[in-house]
VMD Tcl script that draws the C-alpha trace (Angstrom):
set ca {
  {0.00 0.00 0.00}
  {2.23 2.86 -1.09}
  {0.12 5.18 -3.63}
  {1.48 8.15 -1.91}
  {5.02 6.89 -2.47}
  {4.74 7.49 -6.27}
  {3.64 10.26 -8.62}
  {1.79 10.21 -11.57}
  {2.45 12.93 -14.27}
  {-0.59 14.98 -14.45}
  {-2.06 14.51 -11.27}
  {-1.31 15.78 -8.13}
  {0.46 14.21 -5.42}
  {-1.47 11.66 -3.50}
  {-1.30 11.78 0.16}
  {-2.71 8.79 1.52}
  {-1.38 5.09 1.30}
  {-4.57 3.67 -0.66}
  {-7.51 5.95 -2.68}
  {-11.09 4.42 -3.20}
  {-10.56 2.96 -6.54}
  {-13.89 5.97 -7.77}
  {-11.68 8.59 -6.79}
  {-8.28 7.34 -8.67}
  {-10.42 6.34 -11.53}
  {-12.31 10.38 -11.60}
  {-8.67 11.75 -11.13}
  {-6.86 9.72 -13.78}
  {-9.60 10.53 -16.45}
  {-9.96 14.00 -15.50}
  {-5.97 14.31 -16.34}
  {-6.60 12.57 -19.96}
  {-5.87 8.53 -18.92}
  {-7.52 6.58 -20.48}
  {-8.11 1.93 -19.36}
  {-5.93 0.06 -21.79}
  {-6.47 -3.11 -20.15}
  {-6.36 -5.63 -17.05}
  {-4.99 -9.00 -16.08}
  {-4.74 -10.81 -12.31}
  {-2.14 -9.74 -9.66}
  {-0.09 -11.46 -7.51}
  {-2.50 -11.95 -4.27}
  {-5.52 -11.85 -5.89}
  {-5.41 -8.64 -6.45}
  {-6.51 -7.15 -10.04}
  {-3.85 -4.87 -12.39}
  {-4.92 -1.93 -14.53}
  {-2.58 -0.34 -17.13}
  {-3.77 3.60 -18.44}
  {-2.57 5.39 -20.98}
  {-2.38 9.07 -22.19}
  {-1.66 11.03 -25.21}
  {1.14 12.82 -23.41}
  {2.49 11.03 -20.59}
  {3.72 7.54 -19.44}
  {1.65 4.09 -19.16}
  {0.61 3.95 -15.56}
  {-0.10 0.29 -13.98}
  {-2.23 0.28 -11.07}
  {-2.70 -2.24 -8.59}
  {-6.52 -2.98 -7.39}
  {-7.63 -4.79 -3.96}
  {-9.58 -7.64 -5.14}
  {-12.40 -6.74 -4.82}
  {-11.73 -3.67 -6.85}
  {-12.85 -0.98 -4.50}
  {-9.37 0.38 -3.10}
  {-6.29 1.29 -5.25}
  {-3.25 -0.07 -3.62}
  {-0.92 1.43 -5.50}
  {0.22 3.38 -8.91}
  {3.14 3.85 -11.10}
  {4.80 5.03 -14.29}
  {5.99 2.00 -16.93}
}
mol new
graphics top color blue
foreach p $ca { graphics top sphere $p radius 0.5 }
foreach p [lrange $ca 0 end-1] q [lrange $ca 1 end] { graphics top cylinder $p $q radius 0.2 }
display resetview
């Protein structure tokens, strides 16, 4: 759970260790990302890769039940 150890181009810094996966999602398309696609996780958990006309691919990592992004980063 480190989403406020990385920073995603675009968006401002997050400041808490997880995000309810509603407001990552509103944040990441308000700053132009766009789903690319998904595939299992280690754990159980779900992955998430976005992409953007500008920036980096960003994989995300999703709690299982897909309600709380763990964590974020740049590819």
């Amino acid at each position: 759970m480190t989403l406020d150890k990385h920073t995603i181009q675009g968006l401002s810094a997050f400041t808490t260790k997880t995000l309810p996966s509603s407001e990552f999602e509103k944040r990441m398309i308000n700053a132009g990302y766009y789903e690319v696609g998904t595939a299992p996780a280690k754990g159980g958990r779900i992955k998430i890769w976005w992409s953007h006309d500008t920036y980096p691919r960003v994989e995300s990592v999703y709690s299982s039940d897909k309600n709380t992004v763990i964590t974020a980063y740049h590819v």
